[in-house]
DRENDO-1510 file (C-alpha; in Angstrom, 1 decimal, always signed):
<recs>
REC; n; res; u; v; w
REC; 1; UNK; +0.0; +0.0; +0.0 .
REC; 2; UNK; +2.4; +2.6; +0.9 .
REC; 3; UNK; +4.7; +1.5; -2.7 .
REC; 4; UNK; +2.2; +2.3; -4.5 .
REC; 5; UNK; +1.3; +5.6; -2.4 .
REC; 6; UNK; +4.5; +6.8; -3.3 .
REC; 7; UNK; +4.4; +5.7; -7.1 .
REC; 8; UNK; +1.9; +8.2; -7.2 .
REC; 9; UNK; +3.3; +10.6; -5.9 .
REC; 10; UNK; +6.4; +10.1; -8.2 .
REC; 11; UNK; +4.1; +10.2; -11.3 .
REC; 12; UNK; +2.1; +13.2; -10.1 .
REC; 13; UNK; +5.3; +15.0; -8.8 .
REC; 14; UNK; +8.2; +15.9; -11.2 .
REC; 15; UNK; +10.4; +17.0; -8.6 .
REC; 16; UNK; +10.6; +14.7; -5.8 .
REC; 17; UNK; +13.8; +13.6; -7.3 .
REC; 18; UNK; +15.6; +16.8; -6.9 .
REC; 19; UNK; +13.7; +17.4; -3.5 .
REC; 20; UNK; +15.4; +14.3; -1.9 .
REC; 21; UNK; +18.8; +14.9; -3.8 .
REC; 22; UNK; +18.7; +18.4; -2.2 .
REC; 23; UNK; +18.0; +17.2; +1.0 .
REC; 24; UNK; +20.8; +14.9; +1.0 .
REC; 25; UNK; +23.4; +17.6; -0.5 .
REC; 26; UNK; +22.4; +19.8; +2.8 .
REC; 27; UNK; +23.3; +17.3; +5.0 .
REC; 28; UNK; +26.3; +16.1; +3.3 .
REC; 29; UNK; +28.0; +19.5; +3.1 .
REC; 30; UNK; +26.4; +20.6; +6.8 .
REC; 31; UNK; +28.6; +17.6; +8.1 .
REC; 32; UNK; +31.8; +17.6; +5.6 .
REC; 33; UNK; +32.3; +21.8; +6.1 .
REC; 34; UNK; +33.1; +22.0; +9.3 .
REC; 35; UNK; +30.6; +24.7; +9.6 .
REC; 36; UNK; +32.1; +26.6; +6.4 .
REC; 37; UNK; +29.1; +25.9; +4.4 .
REC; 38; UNK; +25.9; +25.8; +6.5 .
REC; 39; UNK; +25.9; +29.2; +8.1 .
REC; 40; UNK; +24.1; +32.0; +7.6 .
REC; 41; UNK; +26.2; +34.3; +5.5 .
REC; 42; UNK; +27.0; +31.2; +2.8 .
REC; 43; UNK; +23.9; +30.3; +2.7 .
REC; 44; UNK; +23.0; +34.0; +2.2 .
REC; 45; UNK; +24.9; +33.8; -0.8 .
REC; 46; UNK; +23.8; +30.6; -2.2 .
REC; 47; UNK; +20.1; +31.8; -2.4 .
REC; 48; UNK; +21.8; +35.1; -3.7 .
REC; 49; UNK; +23.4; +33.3; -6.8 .
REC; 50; UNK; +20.4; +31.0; -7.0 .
REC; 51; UNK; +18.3; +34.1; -7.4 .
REC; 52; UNK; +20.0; +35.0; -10.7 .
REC; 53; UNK; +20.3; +31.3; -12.2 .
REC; 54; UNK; +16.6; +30.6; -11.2 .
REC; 55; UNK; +15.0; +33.4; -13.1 .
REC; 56; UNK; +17.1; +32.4; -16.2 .
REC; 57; UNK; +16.2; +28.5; -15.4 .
REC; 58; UNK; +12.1; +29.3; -15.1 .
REC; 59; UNK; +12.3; +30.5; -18.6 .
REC; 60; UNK; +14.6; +28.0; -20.3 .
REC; 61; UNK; +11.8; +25.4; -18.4 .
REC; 62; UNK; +9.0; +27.2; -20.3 .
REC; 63; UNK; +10.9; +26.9; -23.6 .
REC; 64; UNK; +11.9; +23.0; -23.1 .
REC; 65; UNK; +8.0; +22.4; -22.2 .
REC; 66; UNK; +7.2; +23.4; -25.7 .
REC; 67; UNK; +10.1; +21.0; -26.9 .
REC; 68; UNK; +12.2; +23.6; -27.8 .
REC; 69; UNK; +15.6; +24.6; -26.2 .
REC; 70; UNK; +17.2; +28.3; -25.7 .
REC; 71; UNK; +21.1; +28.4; -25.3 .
REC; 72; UNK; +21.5; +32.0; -26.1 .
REC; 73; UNK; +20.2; +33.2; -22.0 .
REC; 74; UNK; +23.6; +33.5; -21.3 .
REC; 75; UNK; +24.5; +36.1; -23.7 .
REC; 76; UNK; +20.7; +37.5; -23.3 .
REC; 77; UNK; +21.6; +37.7; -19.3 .
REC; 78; UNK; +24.9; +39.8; -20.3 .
REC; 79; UNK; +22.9; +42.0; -23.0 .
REC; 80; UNK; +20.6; +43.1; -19.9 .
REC; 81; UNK; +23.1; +43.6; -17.6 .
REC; 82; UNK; +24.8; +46.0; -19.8 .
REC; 83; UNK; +22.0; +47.8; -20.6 .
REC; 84; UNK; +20.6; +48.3; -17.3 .
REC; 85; UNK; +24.1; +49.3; -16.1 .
REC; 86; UNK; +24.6; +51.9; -18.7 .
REC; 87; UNK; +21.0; +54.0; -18.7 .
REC; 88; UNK; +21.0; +53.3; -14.6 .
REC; 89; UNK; +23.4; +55.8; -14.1 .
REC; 90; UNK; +22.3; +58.5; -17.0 .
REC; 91; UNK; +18.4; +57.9; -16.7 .
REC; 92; UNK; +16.8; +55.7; -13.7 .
REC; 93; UNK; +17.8; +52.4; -12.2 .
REC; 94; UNK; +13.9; +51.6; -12.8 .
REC; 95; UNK; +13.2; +53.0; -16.3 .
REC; 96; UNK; +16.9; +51.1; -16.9 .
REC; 97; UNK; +15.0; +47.7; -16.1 .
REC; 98; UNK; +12.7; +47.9; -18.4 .
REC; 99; UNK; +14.5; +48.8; -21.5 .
REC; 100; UNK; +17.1; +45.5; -20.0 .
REC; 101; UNK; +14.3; +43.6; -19.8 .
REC; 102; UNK; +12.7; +45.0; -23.3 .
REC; 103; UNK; +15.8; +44.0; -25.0 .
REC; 104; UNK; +15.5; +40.6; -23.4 .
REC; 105; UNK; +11.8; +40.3; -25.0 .
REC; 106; UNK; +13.3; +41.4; -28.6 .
REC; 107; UNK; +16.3; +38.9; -28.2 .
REC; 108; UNK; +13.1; +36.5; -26.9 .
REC; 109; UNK; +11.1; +37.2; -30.1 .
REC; 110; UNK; +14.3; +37.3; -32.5 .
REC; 111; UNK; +14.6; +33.8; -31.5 .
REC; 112; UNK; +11.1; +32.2; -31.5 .
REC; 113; UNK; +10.1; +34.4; -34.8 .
REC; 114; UNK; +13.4; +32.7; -36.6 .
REC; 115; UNK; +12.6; +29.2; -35.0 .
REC; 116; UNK; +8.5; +29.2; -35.6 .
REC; 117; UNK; +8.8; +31.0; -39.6 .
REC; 118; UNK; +11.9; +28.9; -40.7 .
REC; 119; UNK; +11.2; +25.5; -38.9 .
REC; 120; UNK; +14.7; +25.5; -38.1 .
REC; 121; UNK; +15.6; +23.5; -35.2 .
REC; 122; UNK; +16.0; +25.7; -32.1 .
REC; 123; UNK; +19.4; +24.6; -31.3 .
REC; 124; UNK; +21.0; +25.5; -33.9 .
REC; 125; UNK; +19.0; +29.3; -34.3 .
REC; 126; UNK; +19.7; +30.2; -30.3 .
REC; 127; UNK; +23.4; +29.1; -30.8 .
REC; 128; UNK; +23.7; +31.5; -33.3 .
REC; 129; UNK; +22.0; +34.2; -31.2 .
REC; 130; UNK; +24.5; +33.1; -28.1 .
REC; 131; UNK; +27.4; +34.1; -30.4 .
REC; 132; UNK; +26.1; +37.1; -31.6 .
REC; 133; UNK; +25.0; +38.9; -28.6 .
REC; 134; UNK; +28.4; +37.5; -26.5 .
REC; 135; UNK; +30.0; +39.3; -29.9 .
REC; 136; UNK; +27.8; +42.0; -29.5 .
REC; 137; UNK; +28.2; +42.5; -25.6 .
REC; 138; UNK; +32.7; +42.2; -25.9 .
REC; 139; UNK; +32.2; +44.5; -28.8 .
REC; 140; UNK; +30.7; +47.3; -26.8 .
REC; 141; UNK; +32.8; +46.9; -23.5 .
REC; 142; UNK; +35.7; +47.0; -26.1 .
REC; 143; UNK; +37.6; +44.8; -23.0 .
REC; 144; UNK; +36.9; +47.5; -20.2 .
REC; 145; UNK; +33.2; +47.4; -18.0 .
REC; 146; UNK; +30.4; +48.9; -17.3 .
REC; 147; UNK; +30.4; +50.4; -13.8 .
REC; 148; UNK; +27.8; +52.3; -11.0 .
REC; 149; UNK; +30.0; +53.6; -8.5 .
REC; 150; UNK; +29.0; +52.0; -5.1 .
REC; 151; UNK; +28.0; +55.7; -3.5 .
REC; 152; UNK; +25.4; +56.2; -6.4 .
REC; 153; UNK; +24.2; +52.3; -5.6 .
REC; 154; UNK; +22.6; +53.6; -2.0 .
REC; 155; UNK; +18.8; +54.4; -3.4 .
REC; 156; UNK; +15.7; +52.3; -3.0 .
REC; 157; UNK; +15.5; +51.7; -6.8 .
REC; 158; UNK; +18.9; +49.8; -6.6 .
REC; 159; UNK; +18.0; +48.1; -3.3 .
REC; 160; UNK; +14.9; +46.6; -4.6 .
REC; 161; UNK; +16.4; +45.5; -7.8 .
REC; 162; UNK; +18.8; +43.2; -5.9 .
REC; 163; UNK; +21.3; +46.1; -4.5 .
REC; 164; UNK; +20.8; +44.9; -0.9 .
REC; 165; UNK; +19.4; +42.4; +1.5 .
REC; 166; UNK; +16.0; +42.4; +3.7 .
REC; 167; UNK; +15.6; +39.7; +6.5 .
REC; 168; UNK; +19.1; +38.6; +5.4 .
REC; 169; UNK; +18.1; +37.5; +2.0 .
REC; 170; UNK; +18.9; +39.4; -0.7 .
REC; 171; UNK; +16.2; +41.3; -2.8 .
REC; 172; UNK; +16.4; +39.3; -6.1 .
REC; 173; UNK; +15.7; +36.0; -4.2 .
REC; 174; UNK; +11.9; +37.4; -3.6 .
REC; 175; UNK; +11.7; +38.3; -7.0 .
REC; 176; UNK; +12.8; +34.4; -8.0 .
REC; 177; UNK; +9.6; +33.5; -5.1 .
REC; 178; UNK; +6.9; +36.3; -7.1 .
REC; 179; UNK; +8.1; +35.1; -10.9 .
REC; 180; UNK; +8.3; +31.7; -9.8 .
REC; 181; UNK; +3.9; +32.2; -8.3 .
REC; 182; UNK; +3.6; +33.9; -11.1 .
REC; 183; UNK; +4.6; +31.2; -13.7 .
REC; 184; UNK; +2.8; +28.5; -11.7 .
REC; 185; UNK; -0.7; +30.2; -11.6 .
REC; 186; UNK; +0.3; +30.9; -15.4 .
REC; 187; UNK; +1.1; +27.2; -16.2 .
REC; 188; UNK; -1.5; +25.1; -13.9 .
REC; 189; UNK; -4.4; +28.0; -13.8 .
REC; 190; UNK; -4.5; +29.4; -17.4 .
REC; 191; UNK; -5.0; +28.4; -21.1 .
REC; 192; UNK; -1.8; +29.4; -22.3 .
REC; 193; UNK; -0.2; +27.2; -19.6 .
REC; 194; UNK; -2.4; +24.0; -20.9 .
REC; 195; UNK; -1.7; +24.6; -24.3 .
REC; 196; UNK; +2.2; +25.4; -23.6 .
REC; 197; UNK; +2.4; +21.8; -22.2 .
REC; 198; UNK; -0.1; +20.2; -25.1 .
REC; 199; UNK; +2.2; +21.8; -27.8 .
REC; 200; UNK; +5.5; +19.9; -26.3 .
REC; 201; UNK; +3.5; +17.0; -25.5 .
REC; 202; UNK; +2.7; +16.9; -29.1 .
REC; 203; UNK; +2.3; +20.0; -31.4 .
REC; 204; UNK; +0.4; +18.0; -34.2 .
REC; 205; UNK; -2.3; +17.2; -32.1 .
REC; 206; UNK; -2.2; +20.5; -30.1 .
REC; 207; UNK; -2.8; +22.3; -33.9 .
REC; 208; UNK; -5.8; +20.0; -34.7 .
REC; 209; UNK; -7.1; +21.1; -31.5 .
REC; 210; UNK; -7.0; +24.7; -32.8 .
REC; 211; UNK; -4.1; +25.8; -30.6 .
REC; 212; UNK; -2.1; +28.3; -32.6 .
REC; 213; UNK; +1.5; +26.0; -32.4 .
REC; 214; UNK; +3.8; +29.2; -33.6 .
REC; 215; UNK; +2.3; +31.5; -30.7 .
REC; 216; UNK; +3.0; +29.8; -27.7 .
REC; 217; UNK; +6.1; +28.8; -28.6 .
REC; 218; UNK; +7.1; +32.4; -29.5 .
REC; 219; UNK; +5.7; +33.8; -26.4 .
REC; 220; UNK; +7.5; +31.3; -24.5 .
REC; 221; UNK; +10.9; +32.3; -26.0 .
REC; 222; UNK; +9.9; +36.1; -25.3 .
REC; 223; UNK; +9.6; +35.0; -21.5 .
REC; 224; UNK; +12.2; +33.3; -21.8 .
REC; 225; UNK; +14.3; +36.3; -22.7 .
REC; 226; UNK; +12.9; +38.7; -20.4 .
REC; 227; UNK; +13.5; +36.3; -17.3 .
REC; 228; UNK; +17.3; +36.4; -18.9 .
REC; 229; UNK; +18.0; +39.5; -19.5 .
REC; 230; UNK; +16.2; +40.8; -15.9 .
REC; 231; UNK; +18.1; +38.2; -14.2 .
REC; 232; UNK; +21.0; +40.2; -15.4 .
REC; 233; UNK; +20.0; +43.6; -14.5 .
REC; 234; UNK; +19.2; +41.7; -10.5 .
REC; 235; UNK; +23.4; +40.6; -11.0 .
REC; 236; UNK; +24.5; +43.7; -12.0 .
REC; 237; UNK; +22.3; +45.8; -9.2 .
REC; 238; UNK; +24.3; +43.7; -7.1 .
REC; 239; UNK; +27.9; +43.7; -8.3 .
REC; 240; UNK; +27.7; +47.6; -9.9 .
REC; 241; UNK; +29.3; +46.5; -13.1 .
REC; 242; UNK; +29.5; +43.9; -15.7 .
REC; 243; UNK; +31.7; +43.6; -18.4 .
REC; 244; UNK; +31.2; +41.5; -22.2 .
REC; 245; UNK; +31.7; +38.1; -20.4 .
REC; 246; UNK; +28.7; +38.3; -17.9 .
REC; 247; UNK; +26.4; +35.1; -18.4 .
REC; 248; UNK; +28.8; +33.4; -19.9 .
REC; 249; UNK; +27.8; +29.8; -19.8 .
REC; 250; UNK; +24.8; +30.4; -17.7 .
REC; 251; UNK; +22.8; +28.8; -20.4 .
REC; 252; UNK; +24.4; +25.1; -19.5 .
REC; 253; UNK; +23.9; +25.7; -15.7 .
REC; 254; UNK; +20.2; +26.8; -16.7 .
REC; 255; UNK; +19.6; +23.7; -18.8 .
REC; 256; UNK; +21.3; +21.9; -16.0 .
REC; 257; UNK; +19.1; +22.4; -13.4 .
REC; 258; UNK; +16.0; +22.1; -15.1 .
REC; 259; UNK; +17.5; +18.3; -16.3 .
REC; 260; UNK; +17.7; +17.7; -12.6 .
REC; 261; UNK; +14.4; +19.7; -11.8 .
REC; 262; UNK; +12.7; +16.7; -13.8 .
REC; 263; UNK; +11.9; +18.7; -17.1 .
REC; 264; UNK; +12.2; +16.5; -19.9 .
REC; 265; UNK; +13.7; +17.5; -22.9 .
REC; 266; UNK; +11.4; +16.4; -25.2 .
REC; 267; UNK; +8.8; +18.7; -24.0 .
REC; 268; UNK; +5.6; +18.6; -22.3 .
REC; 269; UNK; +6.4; +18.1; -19.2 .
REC; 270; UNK; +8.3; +20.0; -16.8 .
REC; 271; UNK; +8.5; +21.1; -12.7 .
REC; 272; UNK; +9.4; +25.1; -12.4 .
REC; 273; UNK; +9.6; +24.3; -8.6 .
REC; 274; UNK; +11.8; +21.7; -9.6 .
REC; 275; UNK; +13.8; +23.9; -11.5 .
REC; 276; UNK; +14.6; +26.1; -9.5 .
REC; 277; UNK; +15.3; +23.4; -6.5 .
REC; 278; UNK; +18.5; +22.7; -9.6 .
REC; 279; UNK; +19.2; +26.0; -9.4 .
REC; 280; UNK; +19.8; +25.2; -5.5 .
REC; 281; UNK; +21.7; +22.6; -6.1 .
REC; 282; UNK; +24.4; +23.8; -8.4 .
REC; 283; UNK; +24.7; +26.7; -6.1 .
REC; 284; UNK; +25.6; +24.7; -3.4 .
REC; 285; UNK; +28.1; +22.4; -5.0 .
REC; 286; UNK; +29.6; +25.7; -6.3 .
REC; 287; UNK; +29.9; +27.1; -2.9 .
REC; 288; UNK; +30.8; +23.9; -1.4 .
REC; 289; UNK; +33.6; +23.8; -3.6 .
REC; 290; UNK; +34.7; +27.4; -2.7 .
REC; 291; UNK; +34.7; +27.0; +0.9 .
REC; 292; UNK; +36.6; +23.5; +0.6 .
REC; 293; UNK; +38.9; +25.4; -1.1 .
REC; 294; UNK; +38.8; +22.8; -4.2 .
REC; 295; UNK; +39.8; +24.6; -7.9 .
REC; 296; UNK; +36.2; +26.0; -9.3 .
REC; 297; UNK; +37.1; +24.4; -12.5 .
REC; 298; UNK; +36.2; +20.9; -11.4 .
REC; 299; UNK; +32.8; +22.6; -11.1 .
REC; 300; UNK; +32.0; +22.0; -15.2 .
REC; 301; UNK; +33.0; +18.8; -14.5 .
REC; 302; UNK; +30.8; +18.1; -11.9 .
REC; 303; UNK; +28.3; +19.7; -13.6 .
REC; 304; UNK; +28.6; +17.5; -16.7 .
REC; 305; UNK; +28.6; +14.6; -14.3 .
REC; 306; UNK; +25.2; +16.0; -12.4 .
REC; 307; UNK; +23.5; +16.3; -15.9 .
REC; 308; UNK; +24.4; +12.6; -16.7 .
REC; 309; UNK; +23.5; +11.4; -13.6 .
REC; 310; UNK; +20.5; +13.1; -13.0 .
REC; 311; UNK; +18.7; +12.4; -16.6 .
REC; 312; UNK; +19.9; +8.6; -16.1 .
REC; 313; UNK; +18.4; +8.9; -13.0 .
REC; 314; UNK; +15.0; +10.7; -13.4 .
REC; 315; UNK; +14.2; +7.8; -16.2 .
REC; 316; UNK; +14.9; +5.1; -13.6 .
REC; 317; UNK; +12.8; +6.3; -11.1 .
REC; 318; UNK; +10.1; +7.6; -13.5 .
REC; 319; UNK; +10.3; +3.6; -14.7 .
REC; 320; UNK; +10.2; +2.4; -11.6 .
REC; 321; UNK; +6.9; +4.3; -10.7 .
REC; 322; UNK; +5.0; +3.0; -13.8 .
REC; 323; UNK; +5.4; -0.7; -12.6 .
REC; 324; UNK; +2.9; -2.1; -11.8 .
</recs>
């Protein structure tokens, strides 16, 4: 009775995978740290980091649901940093968040308009667009930065975009909670949620059912764009400048976590909670590997092996809980 109890929940629930991996990483690095990891400043800065790769990884997870995939977020994340940087300091750190975030939405719709009118596959179009806007971005640093000196970084537009911390947190990880409620009343609540997952699931039947295919997946790449390039301008708040590099390859940590967050690449089905719970989880083993004082560039590795791991081990389980 209770096997199959928890079958079901296993079938119903994307992300219990990723819940009980998380779970086990906490402990594991609480006990191996020596009290370097679990305390309240590095953890702090693990849901400070998670804030950032979250946003990004909610969007890629919209795009994959439609069967799609979106590598360029890196290079869209580094496109709204330097924008929001540059008008922050000549207009207003707000009005400077919306045009970041506006270019995110024209990258977004660059992207899906390319993909949906050309039936190219998506891989190939968003790798082009992650090359040109990383080329774009070094081409208009020119090697140097974009900067907001820390004494113009003390108003209440750059706190609440992610300039400062409230209850100890900082202020881009409550914008991850209200995008993250936002996108779930969206996906489980709404029509364009239901026929984002039908299109993945299968866009030939989705079409005879009179669901307009090409939309959703555009609108899901301009999301997808805009949660990029404002995850940037939340990074940038932060650190005050950014140079032609920022984001760079933040689109594999993105696709990363939403592979462990139980999102399957084929589309139609996916876990935004559970995405973001990958988010967690690389930020950990990134900071776990700081404060061990092991060389950050095993962290690709470990990713790599993460990825593997974790799509070998999402089909087990999901295998397991369809026996009867």
């Amino acid at each position: 009775m209770l096997k199959s109890e928890i079958k079901r929940l296993v079938r119903r629930h994307t992300e219990i995978g990723i819940l009980v991996i998380s779970l086990c990483l906490v402990l594991l690095f609480t006990l191996t740290s020596e009290g370097r990891w679990a305390n309240a400043y590095n953890i702090g800065t693990i849901l400070q980091v998670t804030a950032t790769l979250g946003l990004m990884t909610l969007g890629v997870a919209l795009v994959i649901g439609t069967g799609e995939i979106d590598i360029s977020v890196g290079s869209t994340f580094g496109i709204g940093a330097l924008i929001y940087l540059w008008f922050a300091v000549r207009i207003d750190p707000v009005f400077a968040a919306l045009l970041a975030t506006g270019a995110g939405a024209l990258i977004g719709a660059f992207n899906g308009i390319l993909i949906t009118r050309t039936k190219t596959p998506s891989l190939i179009i968003t790798l082009g667009s992650l090359m040109i806007f990383r080329g774009l971005a070094i081409a208009l640093t020119d090697g140097f930065s974009f900067s907001v000196p820390y004494k113009e970084r003390d108003g209440l537009s750059y706190s609440v975009l992610g300039g400062t911390e409230f209850l100890g947190i900082n202020t881009g990880f409550y914008w991850l909670v209200a995008g993250l409620a936002v996108l779930l009343i969206a996906l489980k609540m709404t029509p364009w949620g239901n026929r984002l997952l039908a299109v993945g699931g299968s866009a030939a039947s989705a079409h005879s059912r009179g669901v307009r295919v090409e939309r959703i997946k555009l609108s899901a790449f301009v999301v997808c764009g805009v949660l990029a390039a404002f995850a940037g301008t939340l990074e940038a708040s932060k650190l005050g400048f950014a140079d032609g590099s920022m984001g760079r390859l933040m689109e594999l940590q993105a696709i990363a976590a939403c592979v462990l967050g139980g999102c399957v690449l084929a589309g139609g089905r996916i876990s935004l909670p559970g995405a973001v719970l990958g988010a967690f989880v690389l930020s950990s083993v990134q900071s776990y590997l700081v404060v061990t004082g092991v060389r950050p560039q095993w962290f690709i590795l470990l990713l790599g092996l993460i990825v593997v791991f974790a799509a070998l081990g999402d089909r087990t389980l999901r295998r397991w809980s369809l026996k009867n």
